[in-house]
C-alpha positions in Angstrom: 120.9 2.8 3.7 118.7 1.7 6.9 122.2 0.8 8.6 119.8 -1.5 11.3 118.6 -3.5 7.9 122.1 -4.7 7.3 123.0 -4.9 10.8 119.8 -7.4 11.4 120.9 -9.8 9.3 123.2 -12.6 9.7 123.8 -14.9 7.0 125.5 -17.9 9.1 122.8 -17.6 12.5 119.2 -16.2 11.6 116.8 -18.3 11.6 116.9 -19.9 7.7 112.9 -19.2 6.8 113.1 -15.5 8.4 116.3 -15.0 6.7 115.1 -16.2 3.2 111.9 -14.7 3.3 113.7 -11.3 4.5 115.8 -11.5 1.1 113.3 -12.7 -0.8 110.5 -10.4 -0.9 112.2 -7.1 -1.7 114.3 -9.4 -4.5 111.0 -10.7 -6.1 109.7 -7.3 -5.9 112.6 -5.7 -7.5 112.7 -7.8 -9.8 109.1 -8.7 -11.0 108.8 -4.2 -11.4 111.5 -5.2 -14.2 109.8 -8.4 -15.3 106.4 -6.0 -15.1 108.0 -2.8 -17.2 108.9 -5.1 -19.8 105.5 -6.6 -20.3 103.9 -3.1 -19.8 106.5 -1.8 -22.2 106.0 -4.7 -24.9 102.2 -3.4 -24.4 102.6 -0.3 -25.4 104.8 -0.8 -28.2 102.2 -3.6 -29.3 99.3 -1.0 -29.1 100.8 2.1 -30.5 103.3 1.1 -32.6 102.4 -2.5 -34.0 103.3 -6.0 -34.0 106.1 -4.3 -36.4 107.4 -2.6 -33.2 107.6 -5.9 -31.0 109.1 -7.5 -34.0 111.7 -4.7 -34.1 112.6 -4.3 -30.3 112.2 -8.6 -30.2 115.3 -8.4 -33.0 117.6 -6.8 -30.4 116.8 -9.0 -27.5 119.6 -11.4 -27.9 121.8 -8.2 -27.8 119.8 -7.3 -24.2 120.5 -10.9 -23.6 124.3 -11.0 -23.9 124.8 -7.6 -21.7 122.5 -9.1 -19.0 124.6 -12.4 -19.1 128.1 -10.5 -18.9 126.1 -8.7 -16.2 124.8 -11.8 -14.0 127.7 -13.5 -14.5 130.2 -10.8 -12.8 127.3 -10.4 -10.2 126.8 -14.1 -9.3 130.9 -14.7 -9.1 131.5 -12.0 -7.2 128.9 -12.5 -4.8 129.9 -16.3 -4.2 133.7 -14.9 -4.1 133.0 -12.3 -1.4 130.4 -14.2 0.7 133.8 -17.1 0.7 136.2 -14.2 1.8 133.1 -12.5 4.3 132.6 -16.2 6.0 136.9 -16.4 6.3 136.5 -12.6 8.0 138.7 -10.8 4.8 136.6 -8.3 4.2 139.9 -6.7 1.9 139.9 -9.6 0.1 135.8 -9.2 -0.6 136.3 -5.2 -1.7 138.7 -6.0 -4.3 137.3 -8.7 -5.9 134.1 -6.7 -6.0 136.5 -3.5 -7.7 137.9 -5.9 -10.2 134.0 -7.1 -11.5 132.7 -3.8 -11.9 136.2 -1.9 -13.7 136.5 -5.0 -16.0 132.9 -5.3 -16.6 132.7 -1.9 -17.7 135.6 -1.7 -19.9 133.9 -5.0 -22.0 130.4 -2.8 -22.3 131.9 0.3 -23.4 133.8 -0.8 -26.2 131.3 -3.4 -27.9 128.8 -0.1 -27.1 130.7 2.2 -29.1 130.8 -0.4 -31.7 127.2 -0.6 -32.0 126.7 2.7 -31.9 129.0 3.2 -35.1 127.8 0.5 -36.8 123.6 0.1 -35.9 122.6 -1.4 -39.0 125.0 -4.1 -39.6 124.3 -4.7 -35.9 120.8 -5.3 -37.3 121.4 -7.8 -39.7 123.1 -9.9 -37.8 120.4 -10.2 -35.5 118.2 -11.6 -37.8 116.4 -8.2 -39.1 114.7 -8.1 -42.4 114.4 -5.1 -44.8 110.8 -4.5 -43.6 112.0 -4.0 -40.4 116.1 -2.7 -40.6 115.2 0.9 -40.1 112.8 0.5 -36.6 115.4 -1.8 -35.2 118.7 0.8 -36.5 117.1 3.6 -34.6 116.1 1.8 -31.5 120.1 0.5 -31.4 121.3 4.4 -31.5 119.2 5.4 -29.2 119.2 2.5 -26.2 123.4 1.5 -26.3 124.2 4.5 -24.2 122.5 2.8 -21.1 123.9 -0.4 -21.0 127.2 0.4 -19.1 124.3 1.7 -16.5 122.6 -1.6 -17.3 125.7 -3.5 -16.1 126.4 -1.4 -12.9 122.6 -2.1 -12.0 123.0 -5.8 -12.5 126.4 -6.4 -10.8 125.5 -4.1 -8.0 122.2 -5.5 -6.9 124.0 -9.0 -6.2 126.4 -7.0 -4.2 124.0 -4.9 -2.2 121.7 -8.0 -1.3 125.3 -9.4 0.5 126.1 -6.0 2.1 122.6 -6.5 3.7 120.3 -3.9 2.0 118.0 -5.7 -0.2 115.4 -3.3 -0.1 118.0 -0.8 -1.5 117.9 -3.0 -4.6 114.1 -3.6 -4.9 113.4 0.3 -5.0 116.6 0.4 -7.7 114.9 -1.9 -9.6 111.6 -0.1 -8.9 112.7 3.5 -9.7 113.5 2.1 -13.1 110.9 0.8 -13.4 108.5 3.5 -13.0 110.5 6.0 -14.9 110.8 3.4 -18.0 106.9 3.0 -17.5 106.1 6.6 -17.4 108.6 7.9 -20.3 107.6 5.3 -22.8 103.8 6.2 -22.1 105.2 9.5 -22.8 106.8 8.6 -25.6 104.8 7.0 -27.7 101.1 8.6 -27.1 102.3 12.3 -26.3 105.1 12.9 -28.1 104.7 10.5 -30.5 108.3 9.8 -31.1 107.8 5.8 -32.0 110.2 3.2 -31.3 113.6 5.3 -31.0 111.0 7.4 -28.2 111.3 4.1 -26.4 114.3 3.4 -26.6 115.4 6.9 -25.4 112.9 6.7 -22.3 114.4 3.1 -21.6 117.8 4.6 -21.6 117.1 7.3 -19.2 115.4 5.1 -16.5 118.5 2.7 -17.1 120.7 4.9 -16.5 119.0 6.4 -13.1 118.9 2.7 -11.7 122.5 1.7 -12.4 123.5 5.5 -10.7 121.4 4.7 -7.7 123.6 1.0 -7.3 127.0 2.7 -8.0 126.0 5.4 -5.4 125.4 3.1 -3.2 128.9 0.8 -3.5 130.6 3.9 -4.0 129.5 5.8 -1.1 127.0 3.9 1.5 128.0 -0.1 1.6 128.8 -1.1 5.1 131.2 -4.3 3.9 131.8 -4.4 -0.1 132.5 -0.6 -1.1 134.1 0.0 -4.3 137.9 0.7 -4.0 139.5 1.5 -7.0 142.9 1.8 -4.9 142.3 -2.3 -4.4 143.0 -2.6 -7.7 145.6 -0.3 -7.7 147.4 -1.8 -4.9 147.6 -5.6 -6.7 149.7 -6.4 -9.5 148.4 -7.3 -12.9 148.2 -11.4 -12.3 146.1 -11.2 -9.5 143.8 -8.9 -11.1 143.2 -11.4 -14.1 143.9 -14.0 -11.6 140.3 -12.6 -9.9 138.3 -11.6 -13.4 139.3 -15.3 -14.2 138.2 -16.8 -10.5 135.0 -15.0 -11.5 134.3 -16.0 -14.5 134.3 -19.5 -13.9 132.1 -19.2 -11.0 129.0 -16.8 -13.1 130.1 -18.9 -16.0 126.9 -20.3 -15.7 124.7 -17.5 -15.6 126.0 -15.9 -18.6 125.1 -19.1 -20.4 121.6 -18.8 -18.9 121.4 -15.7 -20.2 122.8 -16.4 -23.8 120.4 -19.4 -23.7 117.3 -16.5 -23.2 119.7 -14.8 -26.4 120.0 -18.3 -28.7 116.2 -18.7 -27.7 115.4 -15.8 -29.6 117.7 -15.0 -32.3 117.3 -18.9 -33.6 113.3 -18.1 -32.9 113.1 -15.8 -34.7 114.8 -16.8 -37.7 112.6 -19.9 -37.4 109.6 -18.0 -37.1 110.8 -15.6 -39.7 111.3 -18.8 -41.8 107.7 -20.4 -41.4 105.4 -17.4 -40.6 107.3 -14.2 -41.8 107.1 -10.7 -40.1 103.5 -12.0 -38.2 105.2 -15.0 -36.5 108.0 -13.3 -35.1 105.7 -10.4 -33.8 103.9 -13.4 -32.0 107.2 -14.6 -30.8 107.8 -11.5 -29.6 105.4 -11.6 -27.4 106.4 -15.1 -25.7 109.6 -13.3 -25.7 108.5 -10.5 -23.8 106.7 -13.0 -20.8 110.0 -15.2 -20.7 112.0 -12.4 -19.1 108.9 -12.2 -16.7 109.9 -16.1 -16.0 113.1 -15.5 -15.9 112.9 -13.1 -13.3 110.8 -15.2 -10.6 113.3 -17.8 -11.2 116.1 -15.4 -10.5 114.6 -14.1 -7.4 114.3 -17.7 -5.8 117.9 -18.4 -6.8 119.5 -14.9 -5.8 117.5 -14.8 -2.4 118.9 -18.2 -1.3 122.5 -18.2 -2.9 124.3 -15.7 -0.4 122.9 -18.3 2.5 124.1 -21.0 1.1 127.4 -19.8 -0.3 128.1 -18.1 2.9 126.8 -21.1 5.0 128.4 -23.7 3.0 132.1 -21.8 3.2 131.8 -21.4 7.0 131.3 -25.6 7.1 127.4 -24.8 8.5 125.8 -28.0 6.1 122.7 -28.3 8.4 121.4 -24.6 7.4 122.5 -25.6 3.3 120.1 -28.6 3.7 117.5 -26.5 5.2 117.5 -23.5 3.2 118.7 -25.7 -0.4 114.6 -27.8 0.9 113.4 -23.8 1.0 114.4 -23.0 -2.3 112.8 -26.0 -4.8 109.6 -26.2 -2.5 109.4 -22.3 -3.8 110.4 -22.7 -7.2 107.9 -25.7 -7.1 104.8 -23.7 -6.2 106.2 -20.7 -8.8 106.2 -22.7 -11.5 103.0 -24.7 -11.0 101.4 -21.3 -11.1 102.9 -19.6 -14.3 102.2 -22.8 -16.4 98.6 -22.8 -15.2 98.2 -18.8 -16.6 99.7 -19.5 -19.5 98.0 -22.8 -20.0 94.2 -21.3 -19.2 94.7 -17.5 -20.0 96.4 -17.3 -23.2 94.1 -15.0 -24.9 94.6 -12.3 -22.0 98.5 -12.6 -22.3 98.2 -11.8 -25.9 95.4 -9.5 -26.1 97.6 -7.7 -23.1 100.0 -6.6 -26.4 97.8 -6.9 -29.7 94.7 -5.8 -30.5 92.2 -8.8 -31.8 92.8 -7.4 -35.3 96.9 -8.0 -35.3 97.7 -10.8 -37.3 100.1 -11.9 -34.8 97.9 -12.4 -31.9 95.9 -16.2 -33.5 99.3 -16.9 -33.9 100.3 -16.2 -30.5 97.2 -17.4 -28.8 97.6 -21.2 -30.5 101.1 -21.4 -29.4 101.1 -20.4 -25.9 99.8 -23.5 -24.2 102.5 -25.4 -25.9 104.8 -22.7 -24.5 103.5 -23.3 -20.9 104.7 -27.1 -21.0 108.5 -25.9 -20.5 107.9 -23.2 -17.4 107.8 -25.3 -14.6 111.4 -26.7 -15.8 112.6 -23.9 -16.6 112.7 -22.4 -13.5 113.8 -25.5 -12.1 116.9 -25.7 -14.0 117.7 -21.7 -13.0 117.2 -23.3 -9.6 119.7 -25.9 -9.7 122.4 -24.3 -11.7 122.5 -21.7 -9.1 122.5 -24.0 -6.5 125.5 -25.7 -8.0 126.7 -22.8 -8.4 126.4 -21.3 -4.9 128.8 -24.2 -3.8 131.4 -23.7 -6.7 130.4 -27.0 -8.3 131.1 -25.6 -12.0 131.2 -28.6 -14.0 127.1 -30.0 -13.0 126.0 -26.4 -13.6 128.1 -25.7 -16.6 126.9 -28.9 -18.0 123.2 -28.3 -18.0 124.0 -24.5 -19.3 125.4 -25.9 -22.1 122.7 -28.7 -22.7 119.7 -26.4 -22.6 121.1 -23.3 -24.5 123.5 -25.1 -27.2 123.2 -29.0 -27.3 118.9 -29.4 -27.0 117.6 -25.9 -28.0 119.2 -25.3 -31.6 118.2 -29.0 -32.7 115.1 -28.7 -31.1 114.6 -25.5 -32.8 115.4 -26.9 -36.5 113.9 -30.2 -36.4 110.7 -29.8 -34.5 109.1 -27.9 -37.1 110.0 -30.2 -39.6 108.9 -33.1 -37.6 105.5 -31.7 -36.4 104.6 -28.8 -37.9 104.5 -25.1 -36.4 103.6 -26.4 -32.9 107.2 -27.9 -33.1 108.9 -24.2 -32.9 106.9 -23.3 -29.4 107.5 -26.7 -28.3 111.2 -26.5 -28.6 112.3 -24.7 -25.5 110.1 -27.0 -23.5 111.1 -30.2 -24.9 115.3 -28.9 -24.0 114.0 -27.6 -20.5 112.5 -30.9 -19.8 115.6 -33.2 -20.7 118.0 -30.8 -19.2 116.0 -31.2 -16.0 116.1 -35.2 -16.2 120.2 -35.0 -16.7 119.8 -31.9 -13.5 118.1 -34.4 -11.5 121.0 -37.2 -12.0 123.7 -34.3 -11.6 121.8 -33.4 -8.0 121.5 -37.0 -6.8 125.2 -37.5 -7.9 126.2 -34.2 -5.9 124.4 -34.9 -2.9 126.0 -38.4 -2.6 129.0 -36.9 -3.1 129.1 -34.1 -0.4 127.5 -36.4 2.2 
């Protein structure tokens, strides 16, 4: 790494808009090159394989989902955890916990991998795949499971390296994988012509390449947080679960964002499945594949200003958490207001991006999109403030809207819309949670602020 890079920054005395700006770029780059491969990806699946193909790989997102959530969650928790010990100068205290997230986490992903692997097309059913589509989705499980242990050391370890000080380490990890995803399922698919399980063994490879690159770098180059297996060693058994548990509690919140993405479109899909057959969820699969996209921008606001304000706000500096917390909705704010006005005025060239004009999927795509677009502008704003409650280990407020917009709002929403108003209903259901979750987040932030003031 540039050893200047992590050198030049100093979480608790730069200047607040420098230092943000400095974290944020290369973390919206890195992260919109993942956001971009899976649109480009969805694309090319769309094109030369078929709405059948979105449908298939769309199956298996809630799977993609649940690994990514495990994956946040150790990320965000052990971030906030070390930039606590970091700001109390035990730097010790930092390496372990950072040990303890990656050994656990990759104990969990191997063993539910292997399961998978041995059993692909039970796997399938449970994730809502019909006969029609059971064998595109068995072959693309076999092939992909291998990578996410890779997937999880990416996800942990670019929270990590953004806190050692080298976030442009991350971006070009994110980057790398995302070029080599790009190029192999290009390969793949219109060279080769190996279909969906092509795709899924392209994806694989460039996952696996990314999460090398982040455990090379904890294992070999970080400056503060390298991995130290002996750290683990060296601690008896309680502590260790005494950390996984500490956490837990703390990325509690970002699994549950991520297994909201996961409920979002395994109860989607059955709804769409339900109303509109194969041809719905193909169109769904294409929202599906832009609300990663979302998902993303959200994340990069969020993960560029919660190592300021965790470190800031455990070294008792509350004047730089005001300023940077005013940094970080004033950016969401402009993000969102932009995404809602592309979906809301281009929806043809979103869907017409993945489906030729002659897929029965894309009308159905291209009417439901601007009723789509009325829950983005929330949605990042509730990624916004869970994070920020999280940042300050206020687990109950963040917890508490996790739990309203991916259990308590979305499922109804999901089963009663339709039946209330039609098939607008199903693409109006994740706005409709988004927006109340936000009105309870808004009471939650004013009840916070009063609090810590």
């Amino acid at each position: 790494m540039n050893k200047a890079e992590s050198q030049a920054m100093d979480l608790g005395k730069d200047n607040i808009t420098r230092l943000f700006f400095k974290l944020f770029f290369p973390t919206l780059f890195g992260l919109l090159s993942m956001a971009a491969v899976t649109a480009i990806n969805g694309a090319f699946v769309g094109h030369g394989i078929g709405s059948d193909g979105l449908g298939a790989v769309n199956i298996t997102v809630p799977l993609w989902m649940v690994f990514s959530g495990f994956g946040l969650m150790f990320g965000a928790g052990c971030s906030v955890v070390s930039s606590s010990m970091l700001a109390s100068s035990e730097p010790e205290k930092a390496r372990f916990h950072v040990a303890v997230a990656f050994s656990f986490a990759t104990l969990i992903t191997v063993s539910v991998s292997i399961l998978v692997i041995f059993f692909p097309a039970p796997t399938a059913r449970l994730f809502g795949a019909s006969d029609h589509l059971l064998p595109l989705v068995r072959d693309y499980l076999i092939f992909v499971m291998p990578c996410f242990v890779f997937q999880m050391w990416s996800a942990i370890g670019l929270f990590i390296i953004r806190l050692d000080g080298a976030p442009k380490i991350a971006m070009w990890c994110n980057i790398i994988t995302a070029i080599m995803t790009l190029g192999g399922d290009w390969l793949m698919i219109y060279v080769f012509k190996r279909g969906l399980s092509g795709v899924a063994l392209s994806t694989s490879i460039a996952i696996i390449t990314g999460g090398m690159i982040a455990a090379v770098y904890i294992l070999f180059y970080a400056r503060q947080l390298k991995f130290n297996l002996k750290a683990i060693l060296e601690k008896n058994l309680k502590e260790v679960v005494k950390s996984i548990v500490y956490q837990c509690r703390i990325g509690s919140s970002s699994l549950l964002g991520e297994l909201m993405l996961a409920i979002l479109a395994f109860i989607g899909n059955y709804v769409f499945m339900l109303y509109l057959g194969d041809n719905g969820v193909g169109a769904f699969g294409i929202a599906c594949y832009y609300t990663p996209f979302i998902f993303m921008i959200a994340n990069a606001v969020i993960q560029s200003a919660q190592p300021i304000i965790s470190y800031n706000h455990f070294a008792h500096n509350l004047d730089r958490v005001h300023k940077i917390r005013r940094m970080l909705f004033a950016t969401a704010l402009a993000a969102g207001v932009f995404l809602t006005l592309v979906f809301l005025l281009l929806p043809e060239i979103l869907v017409r991006f993945f489906v030729g004009n002659s897929d029965p999927a894309a009308p159905i795509a291209i009417d439901g999109f601007p009723y789509f677009a009325v829950g983005i502008l929330f949605f990042i704003f509730n990624v916004c403030i869970v994070g920020y409650f999280q940042s300050l280990e206020l687990m109950k407020p963040a917890l508490t809207l996790m739990f309203l917009r991916g259990f308590l709002l979305l499922i109804p929403a999901f089963i009663l819309l339709p039946k209330l108003i039609g098939i607008s209903g199903i693409w109006l259901a994740m706005p409709l949670s988004e927006t109340l979750t936000f009105i309870v987040g808004i009471i939650l932030f004013s009840k916070a602020q009063r609090t810590n003031t």
